[in-house]
Each structure stands twice: as structure tokens, then as C-alpha cells.
C-alpha atoms as an extended CHARMM CRD file, in Angstrom:
* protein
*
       161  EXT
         1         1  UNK       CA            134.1810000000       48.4090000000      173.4520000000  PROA      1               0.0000000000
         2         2  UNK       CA            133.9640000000       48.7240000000      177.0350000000  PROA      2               0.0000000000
         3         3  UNK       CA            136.7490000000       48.6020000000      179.5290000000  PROA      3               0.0000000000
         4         4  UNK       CA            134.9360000000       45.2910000000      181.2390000000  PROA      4               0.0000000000
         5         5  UNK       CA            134.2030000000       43.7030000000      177.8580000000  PROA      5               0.0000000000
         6         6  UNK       CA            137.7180000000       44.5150000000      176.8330000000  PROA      6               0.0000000000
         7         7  UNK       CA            138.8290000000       42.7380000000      179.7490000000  PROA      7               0.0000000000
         8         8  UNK       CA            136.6950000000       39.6020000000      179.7200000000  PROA      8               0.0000000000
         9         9  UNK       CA            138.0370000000       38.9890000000      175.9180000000  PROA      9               0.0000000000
        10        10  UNK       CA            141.3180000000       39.1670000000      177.3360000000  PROA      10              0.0000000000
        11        11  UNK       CA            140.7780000000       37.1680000000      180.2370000000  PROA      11              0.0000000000
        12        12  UNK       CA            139.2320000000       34.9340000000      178.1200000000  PROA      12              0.0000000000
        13        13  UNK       CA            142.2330000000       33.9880000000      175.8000000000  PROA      13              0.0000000000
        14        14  UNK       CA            144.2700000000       33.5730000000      178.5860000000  PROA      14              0.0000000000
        15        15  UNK       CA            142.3900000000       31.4620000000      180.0500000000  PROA      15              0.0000000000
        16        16  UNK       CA            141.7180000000       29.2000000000      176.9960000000  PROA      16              0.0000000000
        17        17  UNK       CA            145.4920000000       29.0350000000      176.8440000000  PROA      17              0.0000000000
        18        18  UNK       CA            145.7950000000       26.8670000000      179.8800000000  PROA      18              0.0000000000
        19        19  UNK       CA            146.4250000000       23.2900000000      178.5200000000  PROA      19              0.0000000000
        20        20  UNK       CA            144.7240000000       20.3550000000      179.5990000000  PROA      20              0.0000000000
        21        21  UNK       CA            144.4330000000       16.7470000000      178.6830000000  PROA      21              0.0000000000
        22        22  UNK       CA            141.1750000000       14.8250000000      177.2840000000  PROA      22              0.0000000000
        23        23  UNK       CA            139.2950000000       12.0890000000      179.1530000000  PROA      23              0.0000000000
        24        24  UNK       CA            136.5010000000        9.8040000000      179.0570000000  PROA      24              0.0000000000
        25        25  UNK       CA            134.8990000000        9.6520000000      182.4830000000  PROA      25              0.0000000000
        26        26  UNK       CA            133.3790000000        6.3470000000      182.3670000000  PROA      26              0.0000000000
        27        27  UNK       CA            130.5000000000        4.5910000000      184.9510000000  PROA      27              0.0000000000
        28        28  UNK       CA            127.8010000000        2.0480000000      185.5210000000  PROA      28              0.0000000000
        29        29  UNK       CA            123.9240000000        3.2430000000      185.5950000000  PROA      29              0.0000000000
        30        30  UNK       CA            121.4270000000        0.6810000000      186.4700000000  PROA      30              0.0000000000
        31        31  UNK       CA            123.6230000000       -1.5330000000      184.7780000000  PROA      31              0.0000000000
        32        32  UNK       CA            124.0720000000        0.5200000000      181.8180000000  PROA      32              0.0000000000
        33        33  UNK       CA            127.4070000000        1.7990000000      180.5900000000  PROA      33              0.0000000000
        34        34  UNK       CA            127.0470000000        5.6690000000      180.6770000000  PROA      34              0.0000000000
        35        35  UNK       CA            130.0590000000        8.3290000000      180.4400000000  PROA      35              0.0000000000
        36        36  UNK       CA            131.4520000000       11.6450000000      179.2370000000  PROA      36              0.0000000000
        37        37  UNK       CA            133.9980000000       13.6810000000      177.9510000000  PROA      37              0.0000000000
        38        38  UNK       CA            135.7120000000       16.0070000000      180.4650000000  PROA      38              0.0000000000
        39        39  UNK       CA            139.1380000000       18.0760000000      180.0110000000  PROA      39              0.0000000000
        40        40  UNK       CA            138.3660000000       19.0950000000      183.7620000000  PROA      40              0.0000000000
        41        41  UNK       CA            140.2810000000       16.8710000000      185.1680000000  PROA      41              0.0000000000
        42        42  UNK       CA            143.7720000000       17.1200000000      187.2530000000  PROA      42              0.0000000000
        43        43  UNK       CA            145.6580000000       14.8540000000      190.0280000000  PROA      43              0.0000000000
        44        44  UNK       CA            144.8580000000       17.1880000000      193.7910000000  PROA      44              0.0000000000
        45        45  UNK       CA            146.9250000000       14.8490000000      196.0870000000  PROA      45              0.0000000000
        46        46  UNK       CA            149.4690000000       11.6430000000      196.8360000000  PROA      46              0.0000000000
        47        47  UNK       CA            148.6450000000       10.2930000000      199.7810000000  PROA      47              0.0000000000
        48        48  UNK       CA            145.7350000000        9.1690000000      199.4110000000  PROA      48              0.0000000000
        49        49  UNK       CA            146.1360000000        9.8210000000      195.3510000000  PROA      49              0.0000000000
        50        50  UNK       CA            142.9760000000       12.4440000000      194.9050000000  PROA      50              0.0000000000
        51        51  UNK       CA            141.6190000000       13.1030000000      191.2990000000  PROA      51              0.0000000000
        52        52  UNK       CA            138.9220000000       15.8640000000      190.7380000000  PROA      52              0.0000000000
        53        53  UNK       CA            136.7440000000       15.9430000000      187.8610000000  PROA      53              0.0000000000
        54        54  UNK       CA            134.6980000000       19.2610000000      187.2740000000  PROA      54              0.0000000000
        55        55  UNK       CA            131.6300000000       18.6810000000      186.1950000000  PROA      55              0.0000000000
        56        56  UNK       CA            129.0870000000       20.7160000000      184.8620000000  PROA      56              0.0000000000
        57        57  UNK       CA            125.7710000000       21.5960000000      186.9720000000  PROA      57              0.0000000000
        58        58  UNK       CA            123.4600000000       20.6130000000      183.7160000000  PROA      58              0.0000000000
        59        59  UNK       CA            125.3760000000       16.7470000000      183.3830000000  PROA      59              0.0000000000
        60        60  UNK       CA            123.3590000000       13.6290000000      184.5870000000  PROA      60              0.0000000000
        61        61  UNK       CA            126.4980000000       12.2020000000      186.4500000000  PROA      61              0.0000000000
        62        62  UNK       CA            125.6650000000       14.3150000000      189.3070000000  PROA      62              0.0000000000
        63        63  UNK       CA            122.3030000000       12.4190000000      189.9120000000  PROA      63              0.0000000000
        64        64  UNK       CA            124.2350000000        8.8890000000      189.8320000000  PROA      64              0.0000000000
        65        65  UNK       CA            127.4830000000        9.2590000000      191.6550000000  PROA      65              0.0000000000
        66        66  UNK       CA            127.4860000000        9.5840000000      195.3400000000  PROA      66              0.0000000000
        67        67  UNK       CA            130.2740000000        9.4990000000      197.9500000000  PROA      67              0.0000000000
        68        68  UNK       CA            131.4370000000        5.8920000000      198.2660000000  PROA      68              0.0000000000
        69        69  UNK       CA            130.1790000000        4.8960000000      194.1370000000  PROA      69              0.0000000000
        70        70  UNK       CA            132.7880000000        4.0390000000      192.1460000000  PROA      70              0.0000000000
        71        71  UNK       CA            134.0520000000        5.2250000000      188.2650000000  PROA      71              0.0000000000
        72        72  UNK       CA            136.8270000000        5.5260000000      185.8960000000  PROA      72              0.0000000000
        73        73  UNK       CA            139.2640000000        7.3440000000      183.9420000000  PROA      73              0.0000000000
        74        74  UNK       CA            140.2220000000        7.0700000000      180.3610000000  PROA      74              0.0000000000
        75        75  UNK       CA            143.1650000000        8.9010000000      179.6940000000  PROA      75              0.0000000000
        76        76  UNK       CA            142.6380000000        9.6820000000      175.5700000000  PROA      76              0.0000000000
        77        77  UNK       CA            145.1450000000        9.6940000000      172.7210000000  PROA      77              0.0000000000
        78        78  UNK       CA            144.8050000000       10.3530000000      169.1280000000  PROA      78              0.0000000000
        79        79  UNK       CA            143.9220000000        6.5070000000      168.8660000000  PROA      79              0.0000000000
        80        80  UNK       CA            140.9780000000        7.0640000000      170.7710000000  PROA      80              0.0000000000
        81        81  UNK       CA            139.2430000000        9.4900000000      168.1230000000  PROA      81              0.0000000000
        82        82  UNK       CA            136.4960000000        7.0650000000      167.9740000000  PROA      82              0.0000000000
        83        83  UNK       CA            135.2280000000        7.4350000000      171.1980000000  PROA      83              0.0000000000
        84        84  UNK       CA            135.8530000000       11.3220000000      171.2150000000  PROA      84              0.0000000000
        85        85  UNK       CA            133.4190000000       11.3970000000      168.4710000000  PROA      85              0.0000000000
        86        86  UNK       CA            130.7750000000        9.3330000000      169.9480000000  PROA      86              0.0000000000
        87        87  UNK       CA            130.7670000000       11.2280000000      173.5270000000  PROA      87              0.0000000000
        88        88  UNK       CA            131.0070000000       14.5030000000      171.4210000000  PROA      88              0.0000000000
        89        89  UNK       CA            127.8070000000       14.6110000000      169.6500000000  PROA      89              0.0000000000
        90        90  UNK       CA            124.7320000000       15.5550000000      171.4890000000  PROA      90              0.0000000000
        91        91  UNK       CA            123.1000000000       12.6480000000      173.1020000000  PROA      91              0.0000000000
        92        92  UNK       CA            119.7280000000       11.2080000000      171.4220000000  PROA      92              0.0000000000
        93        93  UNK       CA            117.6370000000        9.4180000000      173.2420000000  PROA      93              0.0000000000
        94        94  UNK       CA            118.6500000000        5.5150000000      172.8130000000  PROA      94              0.0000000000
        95        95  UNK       CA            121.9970000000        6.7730000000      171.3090000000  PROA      95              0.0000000000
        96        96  UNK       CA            124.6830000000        4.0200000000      172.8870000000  PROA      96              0.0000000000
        97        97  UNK       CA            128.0530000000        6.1600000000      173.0460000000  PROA      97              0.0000000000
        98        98  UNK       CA            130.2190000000        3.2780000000      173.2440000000  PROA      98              0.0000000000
        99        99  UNK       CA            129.0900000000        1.6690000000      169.2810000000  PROA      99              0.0000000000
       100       100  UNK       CA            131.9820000000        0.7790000000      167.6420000000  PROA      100             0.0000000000
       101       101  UNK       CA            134.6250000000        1.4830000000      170.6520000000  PROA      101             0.0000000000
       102       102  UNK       CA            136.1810000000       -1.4500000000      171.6850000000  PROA      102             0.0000000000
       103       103  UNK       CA            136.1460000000       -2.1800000000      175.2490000000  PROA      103             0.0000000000
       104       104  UNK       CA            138.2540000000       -4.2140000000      178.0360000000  PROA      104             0.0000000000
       105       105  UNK       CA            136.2940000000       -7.2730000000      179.0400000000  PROA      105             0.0000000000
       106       106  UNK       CA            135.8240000000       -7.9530000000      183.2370000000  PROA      106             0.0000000000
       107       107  UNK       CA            136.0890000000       -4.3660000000      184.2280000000  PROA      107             0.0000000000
       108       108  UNK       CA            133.1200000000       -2.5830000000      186.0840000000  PROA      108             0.0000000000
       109       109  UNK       CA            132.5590000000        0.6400000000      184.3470000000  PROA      109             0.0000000000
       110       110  UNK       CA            133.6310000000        1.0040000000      180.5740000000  PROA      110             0.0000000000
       111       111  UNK       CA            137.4090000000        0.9780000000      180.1270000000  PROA      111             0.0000000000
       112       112  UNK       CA            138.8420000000        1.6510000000      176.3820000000  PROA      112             0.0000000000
       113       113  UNK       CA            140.7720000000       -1.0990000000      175.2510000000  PROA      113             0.0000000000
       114       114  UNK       CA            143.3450000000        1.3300000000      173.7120000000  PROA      114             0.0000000000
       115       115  UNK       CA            143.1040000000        4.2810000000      175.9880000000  PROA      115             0.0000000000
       116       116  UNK       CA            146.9970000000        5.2560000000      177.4540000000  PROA      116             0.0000000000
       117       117  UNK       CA            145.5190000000        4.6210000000      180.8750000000  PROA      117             0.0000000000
       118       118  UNK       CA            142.6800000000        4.2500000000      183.1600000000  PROA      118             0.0000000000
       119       119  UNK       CA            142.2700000000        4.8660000000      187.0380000000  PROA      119             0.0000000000
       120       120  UNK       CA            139.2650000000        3.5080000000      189.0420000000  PROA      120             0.0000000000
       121       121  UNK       CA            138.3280000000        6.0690000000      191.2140000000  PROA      121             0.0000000000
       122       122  UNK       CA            136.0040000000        6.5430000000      194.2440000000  PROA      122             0.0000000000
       123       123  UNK       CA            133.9800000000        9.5220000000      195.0020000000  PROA      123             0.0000000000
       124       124  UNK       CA            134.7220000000       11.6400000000      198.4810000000  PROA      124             0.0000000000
       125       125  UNK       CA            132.5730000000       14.3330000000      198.0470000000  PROA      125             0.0000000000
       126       126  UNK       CA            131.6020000000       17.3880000000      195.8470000000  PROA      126             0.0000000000
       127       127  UNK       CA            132.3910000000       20.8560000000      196.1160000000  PROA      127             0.0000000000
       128       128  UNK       CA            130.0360000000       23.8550000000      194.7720000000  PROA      128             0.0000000000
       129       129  UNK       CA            132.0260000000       25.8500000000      191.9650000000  PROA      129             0.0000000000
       130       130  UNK       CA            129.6690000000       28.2050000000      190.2810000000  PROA      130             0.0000000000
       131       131  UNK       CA            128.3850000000       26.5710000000      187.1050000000  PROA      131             0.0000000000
       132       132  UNK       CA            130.3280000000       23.1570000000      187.6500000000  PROA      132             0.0000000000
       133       133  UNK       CA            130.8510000000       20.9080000000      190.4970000000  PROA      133             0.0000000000
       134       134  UNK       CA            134.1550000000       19.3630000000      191.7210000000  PROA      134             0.0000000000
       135       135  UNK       CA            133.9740000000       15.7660000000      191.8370000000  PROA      135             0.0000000000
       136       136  UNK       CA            136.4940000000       14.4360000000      194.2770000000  PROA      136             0.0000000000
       137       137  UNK       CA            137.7230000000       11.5330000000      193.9810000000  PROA      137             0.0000000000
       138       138  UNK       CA            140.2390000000        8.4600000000      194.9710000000  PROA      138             0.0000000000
       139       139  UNK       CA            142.0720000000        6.6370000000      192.7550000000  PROA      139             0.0000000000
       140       140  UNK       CA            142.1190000000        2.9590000000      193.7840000000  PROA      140             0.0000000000
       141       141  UNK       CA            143.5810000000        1.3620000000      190.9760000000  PROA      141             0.0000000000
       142       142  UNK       CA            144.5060000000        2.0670000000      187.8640000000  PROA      142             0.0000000000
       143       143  UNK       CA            146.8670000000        0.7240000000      184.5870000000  PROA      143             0.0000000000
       144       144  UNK       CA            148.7760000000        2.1170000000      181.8040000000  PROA      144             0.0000000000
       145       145  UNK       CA            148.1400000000        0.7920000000      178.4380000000  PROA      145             0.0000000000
       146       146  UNK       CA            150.4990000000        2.2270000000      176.2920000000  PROA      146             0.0000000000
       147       147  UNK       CA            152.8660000000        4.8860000000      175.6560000000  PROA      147             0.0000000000
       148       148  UNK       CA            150.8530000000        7.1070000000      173.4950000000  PROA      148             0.0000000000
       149       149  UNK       CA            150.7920000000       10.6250000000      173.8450000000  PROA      149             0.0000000000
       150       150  UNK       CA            148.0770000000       12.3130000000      175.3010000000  PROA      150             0.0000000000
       151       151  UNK       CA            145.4580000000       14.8640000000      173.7750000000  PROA      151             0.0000000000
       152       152  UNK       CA            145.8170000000       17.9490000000      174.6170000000  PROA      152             0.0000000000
       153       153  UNK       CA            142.8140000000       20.4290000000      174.4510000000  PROA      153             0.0000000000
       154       154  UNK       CA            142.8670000000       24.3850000000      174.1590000000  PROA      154             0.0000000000
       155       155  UNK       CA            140.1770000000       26.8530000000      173.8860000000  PROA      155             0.0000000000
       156       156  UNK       CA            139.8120000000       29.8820000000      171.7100000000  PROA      156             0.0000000000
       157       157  UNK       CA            137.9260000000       31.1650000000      174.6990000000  PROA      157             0.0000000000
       158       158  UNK       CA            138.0590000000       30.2500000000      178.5590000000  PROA      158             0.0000000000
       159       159  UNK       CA            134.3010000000       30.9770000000      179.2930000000  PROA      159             0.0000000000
       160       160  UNK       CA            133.2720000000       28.0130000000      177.1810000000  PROA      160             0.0000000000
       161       161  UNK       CA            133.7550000000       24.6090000000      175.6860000000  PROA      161             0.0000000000
């Protein structure tokens, strides 16, 4: 093995050691409910509360969200396992990601009815990042649910899902 390649394995553990939780980033598309899975996601400021969301260069979320366009949140617990498995598969055309996931009624953009919390957010801007782009965000609102505990994701490896 070579020095470099040595070094990106190593790199790579380490960096699939950093914890982070699991979310369902949820929105409205031409009226349809759309959303995805992200562990890319971390609090970046209090006043005004800032949220980024890194999203990857290849994801359709980029084509619908623009500064001022609203979203949400879902923070994810164990409970929520449902909806992890629907937004994990591979989408199908005509696939709806939310069958079987029960939802809050009256909210604009798909909120779990059982998710630990949820934040409303409104997008600032973007930033370039190599292969992902970092969704910036205000949180506007927002609710806890419950006191579940949230799911925590590692990697084996930090270059990859």
C-alpha cells in the first residue's frame, strides 16, 4: 500500500467516527410532498437561529429550493424506522416515500407525527462545497414532540454514505 492510500484509509475512519444525528428534510413540490434523508445537518448560529443542511450536488432539492422557499426538519428516533426505510431505498418512479408514515395534519411541508422535533426553516443561500452544497437556512419555527432519543449515524468510512 501506498503512503497516500494508507493515509486516505486512515483519514477515512476518522472521519466516519464523527457522530451525527438522522433527519428527514421534508418540502412541498408543485404541491407534492417530496423529502430526504440527510445526517448533514448541524445548528451554525443563535441569533438569527441558522441550520445548514449539506446536500449532495446529484439531489433534486437543489432544483426546488431557492432563497426565500420554505422546508422542514424531522429530527428522527428509533420510532421513526418507518420513514428511514421508505427515504432509504432508491426512488422509483411513482414511489410515494411517505406510504404508511403517519403525518401531522395543517402543516405545509410533511412533518412526522412522531418525529422528536421539527423546525420550519427558510433558505438564505447556498454555498459551493465540492461534491455537496450547503443549504443555509433559518429556523422560523419549530416544536418538540417528545423526549425520544435521537439516532445517531456513524460511518465505516468518511468518503461515503
Amino acid at each position: 500500500m501506498t503512503t497516500e492510500t494508507t493515509q486516505k484509509e486512515g483519514l477515512g475512519k476518522a472521519l466516519g467516527r464523527i457522530a451525527s444525528g438522522v433527519f428527514l428534510v421534508t418540502f412541498t413540490n408543485g404541491g407534492k410532498k417530496d423529502g430526504m434523508l440527510s445526517t448533514f445537518v448541524m445548528q451554525a448560529g443563535f441569533k438569527p437561529p441558522v441550520v445548514v443542511v449539506a446536500v449532495n450536488n446529484k439531489r433534486p432539492l437543489l432544483d426546488v429550493l431557492r432563497p426565500g422557499d420554505t422546508f422542514a426538519i424531522n429530527v428522527l428516533s428509533k420510532a421513526n424506522m418507518d420513514a428511514y426505510k421508505n427515504f432509504a431505498k432508491p426512488y422509483q418512479e411513482g414511489m410515494d416515500r411517505y406510504e404508511g408514515v403517519k403525518l401531522r395534519d395543517g402543516t405545509e411541508h410533511p412533518i412526522l407525527a412522531n418525529c422528536i422535533s421539527y423546525m420550519k426553516c427558510k433558505v438564505i443561500s447556498y454555498a459551493e462545497t465540492g461534491d455537496h452544497q450547503l443549504l443555509i437556512s433559518e429556523a422560523i419555527d419549530g416544536e418538540q414532540l417528545n423526549d425520544e432519543e435521537p439516532l445517531i449515524h456513524l460511518r465505516k468510512n468518511g468518503f461515503g454514505y
